[in-house]
KEKE-3310 file (N, C-alpha, C; in steps of 0.2 Angstrom, whole numbers, plus 5000, padded with zeros to 4 digits):
npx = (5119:5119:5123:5114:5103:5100:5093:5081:5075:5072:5064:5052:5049:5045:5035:5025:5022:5015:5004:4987:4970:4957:4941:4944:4949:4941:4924:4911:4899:4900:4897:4899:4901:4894:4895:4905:4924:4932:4948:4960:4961:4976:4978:4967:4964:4953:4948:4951:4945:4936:4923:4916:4903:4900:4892:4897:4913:4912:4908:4915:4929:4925:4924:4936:4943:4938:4944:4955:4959:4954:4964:4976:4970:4973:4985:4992:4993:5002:5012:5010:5014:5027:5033:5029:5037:5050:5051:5051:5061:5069:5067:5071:5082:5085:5080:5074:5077:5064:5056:5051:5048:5037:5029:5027:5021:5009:5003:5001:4991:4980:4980:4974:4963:4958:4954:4947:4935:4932:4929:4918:4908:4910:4903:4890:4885:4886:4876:4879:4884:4901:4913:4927:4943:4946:4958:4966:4975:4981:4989:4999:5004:5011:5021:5028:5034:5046:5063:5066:5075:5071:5057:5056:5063:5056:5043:5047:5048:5032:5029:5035:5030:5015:5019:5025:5011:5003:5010:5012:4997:4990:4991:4993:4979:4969:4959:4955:4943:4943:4937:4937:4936:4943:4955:4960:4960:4972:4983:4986:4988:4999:5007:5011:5016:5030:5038:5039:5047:5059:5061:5061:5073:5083:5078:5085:5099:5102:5101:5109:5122:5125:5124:5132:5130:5118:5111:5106:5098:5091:5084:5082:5069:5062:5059:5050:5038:5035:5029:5020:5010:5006:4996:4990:4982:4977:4966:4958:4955:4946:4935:4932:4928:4916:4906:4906:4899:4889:4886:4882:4873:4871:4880:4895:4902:4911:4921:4921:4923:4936:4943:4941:4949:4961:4965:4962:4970:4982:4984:4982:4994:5003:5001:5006:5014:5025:5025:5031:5044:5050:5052:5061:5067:5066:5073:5090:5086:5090:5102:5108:5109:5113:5124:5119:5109:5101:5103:5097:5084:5083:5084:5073:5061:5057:5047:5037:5034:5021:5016)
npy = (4999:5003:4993:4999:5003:4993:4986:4992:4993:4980:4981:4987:4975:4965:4972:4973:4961:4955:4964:4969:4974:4985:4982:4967:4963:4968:4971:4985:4984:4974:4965:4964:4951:4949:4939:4935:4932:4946:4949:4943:4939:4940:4950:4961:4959:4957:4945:4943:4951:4953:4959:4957:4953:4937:4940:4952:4954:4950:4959:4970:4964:4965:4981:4984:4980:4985:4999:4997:4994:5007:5012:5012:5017:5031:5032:5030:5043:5051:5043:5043:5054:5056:5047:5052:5065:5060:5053:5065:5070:5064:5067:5070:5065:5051:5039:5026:5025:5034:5029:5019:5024:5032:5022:5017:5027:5025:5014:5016:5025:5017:5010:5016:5019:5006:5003:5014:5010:4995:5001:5007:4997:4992:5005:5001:4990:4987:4988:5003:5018:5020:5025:5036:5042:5059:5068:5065:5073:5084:5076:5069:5082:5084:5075:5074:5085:5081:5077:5069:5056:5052:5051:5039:5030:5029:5024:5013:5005:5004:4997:4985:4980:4978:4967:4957:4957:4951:4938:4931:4934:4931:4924:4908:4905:4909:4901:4894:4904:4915:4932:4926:4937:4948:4944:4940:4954:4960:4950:4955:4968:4966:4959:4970:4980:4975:4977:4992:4989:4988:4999:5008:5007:5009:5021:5027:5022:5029:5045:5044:5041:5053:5061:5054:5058:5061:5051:5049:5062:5059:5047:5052:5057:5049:5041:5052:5050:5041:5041:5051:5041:5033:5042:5042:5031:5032:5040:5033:5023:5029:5034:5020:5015:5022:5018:5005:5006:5009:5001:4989:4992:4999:5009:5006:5005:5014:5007:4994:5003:5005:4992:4990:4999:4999:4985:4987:4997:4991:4982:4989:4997:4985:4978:4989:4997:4989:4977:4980:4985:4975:4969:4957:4959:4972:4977:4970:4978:4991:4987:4987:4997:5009:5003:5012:5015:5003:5001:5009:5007:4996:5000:5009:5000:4990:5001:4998:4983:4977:4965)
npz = (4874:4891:4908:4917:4909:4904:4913:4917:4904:4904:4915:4908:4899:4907:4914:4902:4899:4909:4911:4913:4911:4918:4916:4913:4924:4936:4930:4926:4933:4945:4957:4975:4987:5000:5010:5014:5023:5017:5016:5024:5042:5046:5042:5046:5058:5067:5072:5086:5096:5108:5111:5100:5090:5080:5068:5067:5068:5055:5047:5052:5045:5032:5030:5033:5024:5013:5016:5015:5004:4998:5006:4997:4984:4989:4994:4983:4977:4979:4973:4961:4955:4960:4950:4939:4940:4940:4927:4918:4922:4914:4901:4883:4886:4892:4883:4888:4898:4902:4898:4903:4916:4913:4910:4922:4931:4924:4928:4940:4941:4933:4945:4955:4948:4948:4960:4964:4956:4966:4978:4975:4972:4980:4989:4985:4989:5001:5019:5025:5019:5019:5029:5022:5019:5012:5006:5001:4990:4995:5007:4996:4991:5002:5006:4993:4994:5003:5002:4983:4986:5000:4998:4988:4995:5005:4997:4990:5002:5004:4994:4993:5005:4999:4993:5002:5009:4998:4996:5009:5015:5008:4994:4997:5004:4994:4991:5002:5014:5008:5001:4983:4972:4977:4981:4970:4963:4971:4970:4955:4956:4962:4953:4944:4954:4956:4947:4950:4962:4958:4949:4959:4966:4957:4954:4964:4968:4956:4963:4972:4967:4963:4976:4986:5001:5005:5009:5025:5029:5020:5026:5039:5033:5029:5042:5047:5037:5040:5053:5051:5040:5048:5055:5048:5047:5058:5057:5048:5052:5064:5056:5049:5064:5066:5052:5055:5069:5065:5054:5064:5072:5085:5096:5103:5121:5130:5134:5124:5113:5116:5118:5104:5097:5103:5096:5081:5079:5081:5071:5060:5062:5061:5050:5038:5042:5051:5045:5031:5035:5039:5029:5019:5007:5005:5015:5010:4998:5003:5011:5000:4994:5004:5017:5030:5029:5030:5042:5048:5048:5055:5068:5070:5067:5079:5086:5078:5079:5079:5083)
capx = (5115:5122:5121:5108:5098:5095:5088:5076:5072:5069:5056:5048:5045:5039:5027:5022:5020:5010:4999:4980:4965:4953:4935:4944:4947:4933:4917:4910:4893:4903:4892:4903:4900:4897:4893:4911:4926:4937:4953:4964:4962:4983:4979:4963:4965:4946:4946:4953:4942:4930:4914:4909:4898:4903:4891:4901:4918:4912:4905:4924:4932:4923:4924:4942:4947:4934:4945:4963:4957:4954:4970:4981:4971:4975:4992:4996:4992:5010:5016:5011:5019:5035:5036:5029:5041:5056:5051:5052:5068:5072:5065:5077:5088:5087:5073:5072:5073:5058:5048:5049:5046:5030:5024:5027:5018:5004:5001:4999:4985:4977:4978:4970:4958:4956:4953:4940:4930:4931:4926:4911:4906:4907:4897:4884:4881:4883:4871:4878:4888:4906:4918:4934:4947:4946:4963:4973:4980:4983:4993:5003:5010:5015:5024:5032:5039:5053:5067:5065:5076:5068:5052:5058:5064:5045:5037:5053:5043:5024:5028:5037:5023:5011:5021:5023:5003:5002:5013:5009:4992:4983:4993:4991:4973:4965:4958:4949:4938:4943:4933:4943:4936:4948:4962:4963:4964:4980:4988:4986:4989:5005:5013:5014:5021:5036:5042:5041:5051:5065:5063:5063:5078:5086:5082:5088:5105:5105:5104:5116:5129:5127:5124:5132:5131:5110:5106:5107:5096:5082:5080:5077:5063:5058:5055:5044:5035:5030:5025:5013:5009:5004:4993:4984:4979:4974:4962:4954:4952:4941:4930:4930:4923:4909:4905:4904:4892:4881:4881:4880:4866:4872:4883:4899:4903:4918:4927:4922:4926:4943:4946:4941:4953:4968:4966:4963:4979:4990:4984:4985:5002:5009:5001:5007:5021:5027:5028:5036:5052:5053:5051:5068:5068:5066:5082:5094:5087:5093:5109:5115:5110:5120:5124:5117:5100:5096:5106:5091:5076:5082:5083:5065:5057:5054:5043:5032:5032:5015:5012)
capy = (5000:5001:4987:4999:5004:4985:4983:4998:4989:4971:4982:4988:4969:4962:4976:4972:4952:4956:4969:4968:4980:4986:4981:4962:4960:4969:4974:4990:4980:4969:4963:4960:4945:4949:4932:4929:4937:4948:4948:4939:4941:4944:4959:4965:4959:4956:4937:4942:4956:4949:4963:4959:4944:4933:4944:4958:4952:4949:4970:4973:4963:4969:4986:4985:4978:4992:5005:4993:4995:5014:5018:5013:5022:5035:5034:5031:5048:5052:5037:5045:5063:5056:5044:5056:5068:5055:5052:5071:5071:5061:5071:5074:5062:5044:5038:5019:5025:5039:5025:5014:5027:5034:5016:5015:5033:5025:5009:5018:5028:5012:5005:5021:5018:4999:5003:5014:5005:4993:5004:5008:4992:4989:5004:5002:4984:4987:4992:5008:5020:5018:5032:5034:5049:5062:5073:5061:5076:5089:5072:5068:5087:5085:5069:5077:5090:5079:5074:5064:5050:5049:5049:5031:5023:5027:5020:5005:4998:5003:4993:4979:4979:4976:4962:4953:4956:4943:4931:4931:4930:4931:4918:4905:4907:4910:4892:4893:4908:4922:4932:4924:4943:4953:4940:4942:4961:4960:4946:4957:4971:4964:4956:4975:4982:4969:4982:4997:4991:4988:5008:5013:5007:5009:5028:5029:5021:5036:5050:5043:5038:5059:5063:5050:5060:5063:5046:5051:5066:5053:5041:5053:5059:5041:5041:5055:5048:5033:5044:5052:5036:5030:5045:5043:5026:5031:5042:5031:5019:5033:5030:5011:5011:5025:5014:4996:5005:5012:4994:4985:4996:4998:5010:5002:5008:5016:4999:4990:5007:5005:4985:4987:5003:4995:4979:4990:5001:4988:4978:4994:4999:4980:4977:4994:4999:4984:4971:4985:4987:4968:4964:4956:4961:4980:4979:4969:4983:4996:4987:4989:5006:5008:5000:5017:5015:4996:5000:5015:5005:4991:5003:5012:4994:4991:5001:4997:4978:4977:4958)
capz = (4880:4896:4911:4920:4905:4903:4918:4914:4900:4910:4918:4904:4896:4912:4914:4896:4900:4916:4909:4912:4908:4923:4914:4914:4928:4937:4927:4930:4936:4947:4962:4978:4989:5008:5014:5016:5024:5010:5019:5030:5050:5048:5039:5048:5068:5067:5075:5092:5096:5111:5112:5095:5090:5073:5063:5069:5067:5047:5046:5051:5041:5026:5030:5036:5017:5010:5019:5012:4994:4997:5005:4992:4981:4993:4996:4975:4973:4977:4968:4953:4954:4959:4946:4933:4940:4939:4920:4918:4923:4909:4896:4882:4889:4891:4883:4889:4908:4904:4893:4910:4924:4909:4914:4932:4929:4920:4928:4946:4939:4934:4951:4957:4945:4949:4967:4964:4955:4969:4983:4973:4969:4991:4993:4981:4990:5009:5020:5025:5016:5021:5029:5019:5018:5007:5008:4997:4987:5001:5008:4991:4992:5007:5004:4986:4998:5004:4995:4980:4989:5006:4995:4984:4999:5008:4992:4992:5008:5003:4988:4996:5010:4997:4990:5011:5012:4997:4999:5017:5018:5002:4990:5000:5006:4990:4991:5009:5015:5007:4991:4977:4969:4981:4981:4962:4963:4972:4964:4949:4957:4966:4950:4941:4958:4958:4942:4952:4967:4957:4947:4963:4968:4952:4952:4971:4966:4954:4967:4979:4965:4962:4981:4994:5007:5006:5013:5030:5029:5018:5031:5043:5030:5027:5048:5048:5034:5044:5057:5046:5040:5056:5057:5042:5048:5064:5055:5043:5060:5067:5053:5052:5069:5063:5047:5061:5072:5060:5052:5067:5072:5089:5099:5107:5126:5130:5133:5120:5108:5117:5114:5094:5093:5101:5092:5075:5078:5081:5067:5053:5062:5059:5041:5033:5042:5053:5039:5027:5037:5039:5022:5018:5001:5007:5020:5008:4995:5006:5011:4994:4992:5008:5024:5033:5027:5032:5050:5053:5047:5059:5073:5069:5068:5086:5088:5074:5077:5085:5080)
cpx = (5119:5117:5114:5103:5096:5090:5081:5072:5069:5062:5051:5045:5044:5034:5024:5019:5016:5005:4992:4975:4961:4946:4938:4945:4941:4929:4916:4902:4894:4898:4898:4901:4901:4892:4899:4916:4930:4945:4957:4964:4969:4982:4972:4959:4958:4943:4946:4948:4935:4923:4913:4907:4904:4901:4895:4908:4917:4913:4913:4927:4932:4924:4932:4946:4944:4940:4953:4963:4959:4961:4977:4978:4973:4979:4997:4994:4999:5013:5018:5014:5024:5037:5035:5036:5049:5057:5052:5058:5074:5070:5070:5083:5090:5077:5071:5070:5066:5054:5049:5047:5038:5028:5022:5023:5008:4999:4999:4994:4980:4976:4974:4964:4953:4952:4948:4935:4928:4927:4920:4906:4904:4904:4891:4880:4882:4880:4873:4885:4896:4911:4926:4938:4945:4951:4968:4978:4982:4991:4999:5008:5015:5022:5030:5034:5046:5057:5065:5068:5074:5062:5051:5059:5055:5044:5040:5048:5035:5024:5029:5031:5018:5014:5020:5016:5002:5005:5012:5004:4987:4985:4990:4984:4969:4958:4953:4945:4937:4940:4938:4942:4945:4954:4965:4965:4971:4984:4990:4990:4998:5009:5015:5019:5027:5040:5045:5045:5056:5068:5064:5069:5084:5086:5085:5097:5107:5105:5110:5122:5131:5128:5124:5130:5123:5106:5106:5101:5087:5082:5078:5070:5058:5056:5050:5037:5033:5028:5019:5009:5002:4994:4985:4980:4976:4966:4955:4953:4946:4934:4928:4924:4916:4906:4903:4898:4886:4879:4879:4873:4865:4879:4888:4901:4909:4922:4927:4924:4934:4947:4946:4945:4961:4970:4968:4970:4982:4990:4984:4994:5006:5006:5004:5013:5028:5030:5030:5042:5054:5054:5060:5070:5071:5073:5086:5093:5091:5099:5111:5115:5116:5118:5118:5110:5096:5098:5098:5085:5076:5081:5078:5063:5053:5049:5035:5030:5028:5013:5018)
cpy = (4998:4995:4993:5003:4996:4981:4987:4994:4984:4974:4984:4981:4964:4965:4976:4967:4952:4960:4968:4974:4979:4983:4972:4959:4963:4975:4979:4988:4975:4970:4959:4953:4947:4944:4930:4933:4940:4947:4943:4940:4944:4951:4965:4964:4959:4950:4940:4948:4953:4950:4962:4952:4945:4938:4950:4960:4952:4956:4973:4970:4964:4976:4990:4983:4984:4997:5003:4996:5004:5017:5016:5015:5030:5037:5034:5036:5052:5049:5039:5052:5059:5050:5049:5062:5066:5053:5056:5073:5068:5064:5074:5070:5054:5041:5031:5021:5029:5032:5020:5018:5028:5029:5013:5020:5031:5019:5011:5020:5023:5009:5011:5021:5012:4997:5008:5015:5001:4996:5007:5004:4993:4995:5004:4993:4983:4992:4998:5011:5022:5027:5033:5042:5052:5065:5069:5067:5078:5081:5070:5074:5085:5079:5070:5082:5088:5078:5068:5056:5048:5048:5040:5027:5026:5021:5012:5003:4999:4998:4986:4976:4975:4968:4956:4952:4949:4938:4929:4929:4932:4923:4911:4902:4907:4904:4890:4899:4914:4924:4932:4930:4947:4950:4941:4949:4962:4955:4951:4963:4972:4961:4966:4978:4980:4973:4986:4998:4992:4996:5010:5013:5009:5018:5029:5027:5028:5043:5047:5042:5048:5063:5060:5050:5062:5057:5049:5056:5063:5050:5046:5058:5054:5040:5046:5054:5042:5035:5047:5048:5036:5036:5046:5039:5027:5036:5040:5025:5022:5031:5025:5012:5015:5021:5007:4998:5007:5005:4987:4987:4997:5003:5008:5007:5011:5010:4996:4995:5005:4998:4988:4994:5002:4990:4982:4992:4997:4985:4983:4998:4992:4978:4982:4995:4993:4978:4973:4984:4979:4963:4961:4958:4970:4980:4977:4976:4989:4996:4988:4995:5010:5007:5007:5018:5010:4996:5005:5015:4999:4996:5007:5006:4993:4993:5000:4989:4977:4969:4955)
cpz = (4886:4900:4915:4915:4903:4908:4918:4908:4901:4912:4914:4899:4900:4913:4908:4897:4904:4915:4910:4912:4916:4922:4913:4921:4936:4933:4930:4936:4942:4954:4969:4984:4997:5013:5016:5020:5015:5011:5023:5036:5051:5046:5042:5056:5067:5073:5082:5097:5100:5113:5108:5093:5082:5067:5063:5067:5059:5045:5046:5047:5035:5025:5029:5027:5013:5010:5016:5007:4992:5001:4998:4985:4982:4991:4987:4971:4971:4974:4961:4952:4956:4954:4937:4936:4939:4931:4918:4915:4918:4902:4891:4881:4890:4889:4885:4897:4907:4902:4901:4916:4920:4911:4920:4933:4930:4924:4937:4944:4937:4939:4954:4955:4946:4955:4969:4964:4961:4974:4982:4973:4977:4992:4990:4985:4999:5011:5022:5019:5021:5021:5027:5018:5012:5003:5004:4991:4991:5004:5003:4991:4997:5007:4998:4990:5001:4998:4991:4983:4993:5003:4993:4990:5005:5002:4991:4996:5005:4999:4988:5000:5007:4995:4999:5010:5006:4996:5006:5021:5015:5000:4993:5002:5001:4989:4997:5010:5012:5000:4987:4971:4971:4981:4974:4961:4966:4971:4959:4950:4961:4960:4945:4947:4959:4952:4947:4958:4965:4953:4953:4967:4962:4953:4961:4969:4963:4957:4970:4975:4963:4969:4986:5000:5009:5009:5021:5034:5025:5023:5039:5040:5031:5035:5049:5045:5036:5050:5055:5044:5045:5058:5054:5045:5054:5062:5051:5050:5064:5062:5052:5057:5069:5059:5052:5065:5069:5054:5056:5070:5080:5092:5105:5115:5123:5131:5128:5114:5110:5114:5107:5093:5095:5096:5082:5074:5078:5075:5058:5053:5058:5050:5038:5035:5042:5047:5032:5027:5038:5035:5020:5012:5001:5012:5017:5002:4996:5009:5005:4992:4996:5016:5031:5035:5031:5041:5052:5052:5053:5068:5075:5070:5074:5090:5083:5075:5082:5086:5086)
residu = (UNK:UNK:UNK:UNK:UNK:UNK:UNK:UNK:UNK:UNK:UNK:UNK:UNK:UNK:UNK:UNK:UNK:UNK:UNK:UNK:UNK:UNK:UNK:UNK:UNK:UNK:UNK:UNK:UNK:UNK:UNK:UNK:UNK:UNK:UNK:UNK:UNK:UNK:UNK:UNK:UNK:UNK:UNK:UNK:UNK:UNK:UNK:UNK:UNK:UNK:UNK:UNK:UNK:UNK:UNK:UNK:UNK:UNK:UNK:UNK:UNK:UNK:UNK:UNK:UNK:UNK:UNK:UNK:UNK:UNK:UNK:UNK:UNK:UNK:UNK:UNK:UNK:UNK:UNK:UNK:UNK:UNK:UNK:UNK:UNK:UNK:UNK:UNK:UNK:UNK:UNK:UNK:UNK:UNK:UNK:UNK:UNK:UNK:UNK:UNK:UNK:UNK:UNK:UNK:UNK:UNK:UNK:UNK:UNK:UNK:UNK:UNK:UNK:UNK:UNK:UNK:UNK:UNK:UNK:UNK:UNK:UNK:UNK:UNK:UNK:UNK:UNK:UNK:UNK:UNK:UNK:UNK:UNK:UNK:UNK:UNK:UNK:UNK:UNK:UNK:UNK:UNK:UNK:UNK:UNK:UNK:UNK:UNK:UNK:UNK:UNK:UNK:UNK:UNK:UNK:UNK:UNK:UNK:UNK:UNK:UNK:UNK:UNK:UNK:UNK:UNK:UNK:UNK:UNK:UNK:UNK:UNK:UNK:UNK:UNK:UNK:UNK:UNK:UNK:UNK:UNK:UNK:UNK:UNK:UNK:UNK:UNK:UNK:UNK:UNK:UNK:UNK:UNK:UNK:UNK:UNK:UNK:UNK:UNK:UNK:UNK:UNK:UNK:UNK:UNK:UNK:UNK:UNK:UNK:UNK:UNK:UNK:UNK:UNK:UNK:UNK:UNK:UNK:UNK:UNK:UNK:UNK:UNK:UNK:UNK:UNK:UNK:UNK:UNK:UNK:UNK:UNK:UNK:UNK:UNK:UNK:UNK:UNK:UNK:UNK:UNK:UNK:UNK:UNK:UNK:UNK:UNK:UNK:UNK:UNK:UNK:UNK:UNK:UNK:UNK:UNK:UNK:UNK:UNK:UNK:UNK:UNK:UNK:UNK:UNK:UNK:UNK:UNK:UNK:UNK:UNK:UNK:UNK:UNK:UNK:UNK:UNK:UNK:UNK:UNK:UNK:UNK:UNK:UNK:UNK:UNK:UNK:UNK:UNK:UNK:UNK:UNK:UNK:UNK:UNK:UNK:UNK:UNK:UNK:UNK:UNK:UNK:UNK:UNK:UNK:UNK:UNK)
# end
């Protein structure tokens, strides 16, 4: 076995020991709890937000984790074609790398799954029915159209990202206000992802060790794709604040629409993008893949660090 078919391997007996099923850790009957926040104020800029009363502040916060939940069922619509496409590739051929990308494959479809459920469960129990994108294929072509490098390194940060949001400002916290439901789903959901940043680096080596010369041409994919990004979130913000007025039961002026969709954007740009590109794990990843890479994520940054 070669040294990186052992580390393939490595991924595939931690994603064994970390394994957990859907119906244990949420029921399909599961009853969510909106007496409390879900989230953390770092991850959903709620607090600071002066037009809205306490009750009001809660409605978002709720909502705004509702809408969390449902984008990365969203967004790991592409996760799963390019890892089922990176398996593919192996067909035939190395059967340790395919049996670990088949799981990176498998285990994204279960978090699609896990997630929603969840969003079902939040809207069968809040008062209004909540606005949530629809277009997550149409977005996943679009996304599978770049190169499969500038792809991995997107999913490198989404995946690291998630990793920052819980050590940051879940772990931590589980223990003071937040639903100790929603804190466990991404614990759970954060120890599988900790495999898939490492295939993704692992199949990124293997282009670049075939095609050095294509990082160059990925990262300015991997820019556009966080402009896209960016776009998606500003649309899923448009309905947020539809779903707030319609459960606060009151339409917001033009100013106070303006406070809660600055405050929102800055606070979806710095949780998804902004604390992606800052993850250190994500820019040492990318400096060993090559120095070129971690120089043009530091250089993008700036305008993403909203916080």
């Amino acid at each position: 076995m070669t040294n990186q078919d052992s580390e393939y391997q490595s991924c595939i007996q931690n994603s064994e020991r970390v394994s957990w099923r859907i119906d244990d850790l949420l029921p399909k009957e599961t009853v969510i709890d909106f007496s409390r926040r879900i989230l953390s104020d770092a991850l959903t800029g709620t607090d600071g937000i002066g037009c809205l009363s306490a009750a009001e502040k809660l409605l978002l916060n709720q909502i705004r984790s509702n809408s969390y939940a449902h984008l990365f069922l969203f967004l790991e619509e592409y996760a799963v074609a390019l890892a089922a496409h990176r398996a593919g590739l192996e067909l035939h051929k190395n059967q340790t790398q395919m049996r670990a990308l088949l799981r990176f494959t498998e285990e994204e479809l279960k978090h699609q799954q896990l997630f929603a459920r969840y969003t079902a469960a939040f809207a069968r129990g809040f008062k209004v029915a909540p606005g949530l994108l629809d277009n997550q294929v149409a977005v996943a072509k679009a996304i599978m159209a770049k190169s499969n490098l500038g792809v991995l390194i997107f999913n490198l940060h989404m995946e690291l990202m998630t990793q920052q949001h819980y050590v940051e400002t879940i772990r931590d916290n589980e223990r003071e206000t937040l639903d100790p439901l929603f804190c466990n789903l991404l614990k759970h959901h954060w120890l599988e992802e900790a495999q898939h940043t490492r295939l993704d680096f692992l199949e990124a080596q293997k282009i670049i060790a075939v095609e050095p010369g294509g990082v160059d041409a990925a990262m300015a994919e991997y820019a556009e794709l966080l402009q896209a990004l960016r776009g998606t979130l500003n649309a899923q913000l448009q309905l947020d604040l539809q779903t707030l007025e319609q459960a606060a039961g009151r339409t917001f002026s033009e100013a106070e629409r303006e406070e809660i969709f600055k405050a929102q954007e800055r606070s979806y740009v710095w949780s998804f993008i902004g604390m992606g590109m800052k993850a250190p794990l994500f820019l040492s990843r990318l400096r060993a893949l090559s120095p070129v890479a971690e120089q043009r994520v530091l250089e993008l940054a700036p305008q993403y660090y909203c916080n």
